[in-house]
C-alpha positions in Angstrom: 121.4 -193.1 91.6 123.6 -190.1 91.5 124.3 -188.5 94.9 126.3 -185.6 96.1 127.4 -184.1 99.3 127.8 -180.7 99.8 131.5 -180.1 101.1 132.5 -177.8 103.8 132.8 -174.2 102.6 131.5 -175.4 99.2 128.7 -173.4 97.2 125.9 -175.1 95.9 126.4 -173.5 92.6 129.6 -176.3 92.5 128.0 -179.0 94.2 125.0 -178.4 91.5 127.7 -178.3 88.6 128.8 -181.4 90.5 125.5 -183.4 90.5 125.4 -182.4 86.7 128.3 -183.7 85.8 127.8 -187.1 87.3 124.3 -187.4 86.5 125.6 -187.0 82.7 128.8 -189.2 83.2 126.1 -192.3 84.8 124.0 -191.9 81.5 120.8 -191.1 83.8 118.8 -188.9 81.4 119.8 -191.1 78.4 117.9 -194.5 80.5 114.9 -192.0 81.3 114.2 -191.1 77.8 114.5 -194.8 76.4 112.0 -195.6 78.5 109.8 -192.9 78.7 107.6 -194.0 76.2 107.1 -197.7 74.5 108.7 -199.4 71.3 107.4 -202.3 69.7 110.1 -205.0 69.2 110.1 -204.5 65.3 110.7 -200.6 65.7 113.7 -201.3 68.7 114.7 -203.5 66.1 115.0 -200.7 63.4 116.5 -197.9 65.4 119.1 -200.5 66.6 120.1 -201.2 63.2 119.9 -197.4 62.1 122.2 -196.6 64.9 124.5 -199.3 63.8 124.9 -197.7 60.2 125.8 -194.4 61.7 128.3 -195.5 63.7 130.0 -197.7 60.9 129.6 -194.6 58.7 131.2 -192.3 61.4 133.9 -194.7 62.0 134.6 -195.2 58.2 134.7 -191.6 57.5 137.6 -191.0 60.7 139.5 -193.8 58.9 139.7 -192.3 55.5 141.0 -189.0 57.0 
């Protein structure tokens, strides 16, 4: 769980930008959307695999150039 402290003489517009920042960096939203809502093993299954080709196709294309 991300937490931050407001500093003394911070603003909370930084402490927010803060909070933001490691909220993203912990991968927080990412874990609330996957499981926000229910896949069936064969469909995990698929989206795994779909995310494996574009990743081997992103990593083949940044090795040609």
């Amino acid at each position: 769980m991300a937490e931050v402290r407001l500093q003394e003489g911070e603003s909370l517009e930084n402490a927010l930008r803060r909070f933001k920042r490691k909220v993203q960096q912990e991968d927080i939203i990412k874990e609330v959307k996957r499981h926000s809502f229910y896949l069936k093993p064969g469909e995990k299954k698929r989206v795994k695999q779909a995310l494996a080709r574009k990743r081997n196709r992103k990593k083949s294309r940044r090795d040609i150039e």
